[in-house]
N, C-alpha and C positions, 0 to 999 in steps of 0.2 A: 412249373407244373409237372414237368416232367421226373424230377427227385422226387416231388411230392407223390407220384401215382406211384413210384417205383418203374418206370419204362414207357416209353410212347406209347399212344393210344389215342382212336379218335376222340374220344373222352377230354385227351389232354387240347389236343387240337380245336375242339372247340368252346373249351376252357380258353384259351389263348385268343379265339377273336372274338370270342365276346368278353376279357378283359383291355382288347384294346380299343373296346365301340365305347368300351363302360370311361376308359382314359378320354377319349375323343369329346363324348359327352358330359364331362367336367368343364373342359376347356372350354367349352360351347356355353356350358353354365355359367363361369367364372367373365366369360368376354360378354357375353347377352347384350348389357346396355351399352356396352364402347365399339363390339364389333358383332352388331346385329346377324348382320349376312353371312358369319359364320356358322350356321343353323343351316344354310344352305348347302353347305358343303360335304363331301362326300365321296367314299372312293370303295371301285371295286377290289376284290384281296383275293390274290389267287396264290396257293401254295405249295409247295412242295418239299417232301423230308423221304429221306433213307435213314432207314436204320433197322441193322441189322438183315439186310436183303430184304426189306420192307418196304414196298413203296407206298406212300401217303399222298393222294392227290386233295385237298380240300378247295373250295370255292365258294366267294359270295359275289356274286354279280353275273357278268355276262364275259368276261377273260374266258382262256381256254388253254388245256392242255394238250397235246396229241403225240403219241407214242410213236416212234419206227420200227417195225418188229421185222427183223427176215421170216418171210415166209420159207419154210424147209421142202415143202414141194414145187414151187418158182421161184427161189431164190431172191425173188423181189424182195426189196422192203417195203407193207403193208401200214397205210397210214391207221392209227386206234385211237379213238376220243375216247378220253378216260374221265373227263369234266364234266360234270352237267350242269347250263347255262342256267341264271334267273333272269328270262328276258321276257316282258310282257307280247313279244310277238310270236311266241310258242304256244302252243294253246293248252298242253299239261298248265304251262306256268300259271296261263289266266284262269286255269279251275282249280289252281290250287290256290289264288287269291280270293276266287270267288264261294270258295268252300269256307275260307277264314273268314269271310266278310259277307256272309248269305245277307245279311239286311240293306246291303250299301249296292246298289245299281249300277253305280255308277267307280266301282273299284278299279276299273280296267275300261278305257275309253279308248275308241277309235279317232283318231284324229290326223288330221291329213294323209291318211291312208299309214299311219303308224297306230300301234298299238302302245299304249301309256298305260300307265298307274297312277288314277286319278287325273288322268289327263295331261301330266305332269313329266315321269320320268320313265324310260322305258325296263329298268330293273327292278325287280321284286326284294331283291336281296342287298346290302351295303356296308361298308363302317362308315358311320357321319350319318348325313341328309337327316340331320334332324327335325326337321321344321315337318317330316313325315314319321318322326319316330313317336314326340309326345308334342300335343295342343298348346303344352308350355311357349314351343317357338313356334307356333305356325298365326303370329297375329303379329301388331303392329310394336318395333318397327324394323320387322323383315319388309323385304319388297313384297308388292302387291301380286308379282305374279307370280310368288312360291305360295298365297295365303290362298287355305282353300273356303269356301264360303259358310261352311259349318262346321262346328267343334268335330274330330272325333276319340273315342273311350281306348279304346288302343292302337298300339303302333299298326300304322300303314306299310312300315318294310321292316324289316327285322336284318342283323347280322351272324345268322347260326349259318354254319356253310355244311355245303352236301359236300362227302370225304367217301375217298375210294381206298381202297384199302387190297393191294395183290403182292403177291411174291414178285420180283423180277427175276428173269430166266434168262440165259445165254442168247438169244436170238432178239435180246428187247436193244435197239443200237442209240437211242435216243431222243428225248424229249424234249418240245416245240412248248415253250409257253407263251402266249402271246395274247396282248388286249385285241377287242371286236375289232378294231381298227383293220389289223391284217385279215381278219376271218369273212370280212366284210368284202373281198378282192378274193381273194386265194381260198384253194378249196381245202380240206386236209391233205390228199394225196399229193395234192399239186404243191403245198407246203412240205411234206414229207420227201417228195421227187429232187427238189430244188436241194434239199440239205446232204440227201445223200449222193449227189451226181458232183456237188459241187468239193473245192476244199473247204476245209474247214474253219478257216482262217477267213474271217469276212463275211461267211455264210448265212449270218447273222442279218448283218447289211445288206445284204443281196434278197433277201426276204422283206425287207422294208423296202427298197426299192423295186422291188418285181410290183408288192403292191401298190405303190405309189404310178408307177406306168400302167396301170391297170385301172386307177382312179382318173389318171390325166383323158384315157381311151374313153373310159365313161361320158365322160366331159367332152370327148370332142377335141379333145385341147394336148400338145405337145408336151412331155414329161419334164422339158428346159422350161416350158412356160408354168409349169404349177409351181416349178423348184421355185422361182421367181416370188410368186406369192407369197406376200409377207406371214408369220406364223397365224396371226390372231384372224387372219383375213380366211387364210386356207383351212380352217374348220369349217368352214360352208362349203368346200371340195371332199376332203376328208376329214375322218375321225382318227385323232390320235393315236399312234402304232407303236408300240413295245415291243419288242420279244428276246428273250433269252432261251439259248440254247444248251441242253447240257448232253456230253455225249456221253454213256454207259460203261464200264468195263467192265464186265462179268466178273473175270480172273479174280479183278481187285475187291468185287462187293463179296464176292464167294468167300475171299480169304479172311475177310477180315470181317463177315461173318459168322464164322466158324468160330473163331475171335471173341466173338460176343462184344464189341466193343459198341460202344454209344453209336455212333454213326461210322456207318460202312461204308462211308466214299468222302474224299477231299477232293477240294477243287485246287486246280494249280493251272497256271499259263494263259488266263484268262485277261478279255480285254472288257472292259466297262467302259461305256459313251450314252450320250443322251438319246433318250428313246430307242436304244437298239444295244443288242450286248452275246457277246458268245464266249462264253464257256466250258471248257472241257472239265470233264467229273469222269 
């Protein structure tokens, strides 16, 4: 999409995830009668691209990005949310479902003191969950508690993502992208504090585990005793945590902007692991 437009652009961006909602929901068509419960499935897509000293943040779901900026009058580094969340427990979120769906009452449910869509899922935004995208899959033989009790005429979530779109500047030192999971424990700052106090080797890790002893505090309960908990068990303690880290080089994005080249940063020395990962860019 990108040859095609002639250069990035939010355009291309969300050309791009809603080609790959439009791939998902083939597969979903093509399995229907062998693997039903593939209608259920669903993931949130959070993004991120340079180029040209461009920064592009897109998002569909409830993940998150956060910036480290020095500040030039405290020297600190100042935590920046640059994502904005589609979570049914924001109340922008629920009036902008209930603006799309003025005749449906019941678009956005309170339920166990959470906020749902449809009483269902707590994101407005996805790639997948089709069984809320069209009435095709929301009947039998998905499970009974993804069907909802009346047809309806269009999609309940949609996969178009909200895209930021800023120059990066010499004082921006690096960005935090990480599922609800960590955001759910740690605050931005306090996410931001931890990456830059720490090295950078691991720091990654050490974000996944700060919020995991922070989950176990909730609980009541010892951070050796949650480790314990088998994975499939430990989703009723917490929600699953990602985050990769990319750290900035002005020098580099300057020069090889000027450059004009396709994309104005490589990654190099980077370590990838499951559910947790740190890269320097």
């Amino acid at each position: 999409f990108t040859s095609e437009h002639h250069g990035m652009s939010t355009a291309v961006i969300k050309k791009a995830f809603l080609a790959a909602e439009e791939e998902f929901l083939k597969l979903v068509r093509k399995q229907w009668l062998t693997k039903p419960q593939i209608a259920s499935v669903g993931s949130c897509c959070l993004a991120g691209i340079i180029c040209n000293g461009t920064l592009y943040i897109a998002n569909a779901g409830d993940s998150r990005v956060v910036l480290g900026r020095t500040n030039k009058a405290t020297k600190e580094v100042d935590a920046i949310q640059l994502s904005t969340e589609h979570n049914a427990s924001i109340e922008s979120v629920r009036e902008e479902l209930r603006s799309l769906h003025p005749d449906d009452s019941q678009i956005v449910v309170l339920k166990h003191k959470v906020w749902r869509v449809k009483g269902l899922i707590q994101v407005s935004r996805s790639i997948g969950d089709a069984y809320l995208k069209s009435a095709e899959f929301n009947k039998e033989p998905l499970l009974s508690k993804f069907r909802l009790p009346e047809p309806f005429s269009k999609p309940i979530l949609n996969a178009e993502p909200t895209v930021l779109v800023q120059k990066l500047c010499p004082q921006d030192q690096f960005l935090i992208f990480a599922s609800d999971g960590l955001w759910e424990h740690l605050s931005n700052q306090e996410a931001v504090d931890i990456v830059n106090q720490y090295p950078r080797q691991g720091v990654a890790r050490r974000l996944v585990k700060t919020a995991l002893q922070e989950a176990a505090k909730k609980r009541e309960m010892r951070y050796t005793d949650l480790k314990k908990i088998d994975r499939g068990v430990r989703r009723h303690f917490h929600d699953d945590i990602t985050v990769i880290i990319l750290f900035l080089y002005s020098r580099l994005i300057s020069k090889n902007s000027a450059r004009r080249s396709s994309l104005s940063i490589r990654g190099w020395g980077g370590t990838m692991q499951v559910n947790h990962s740190s890269n320097k860019i």
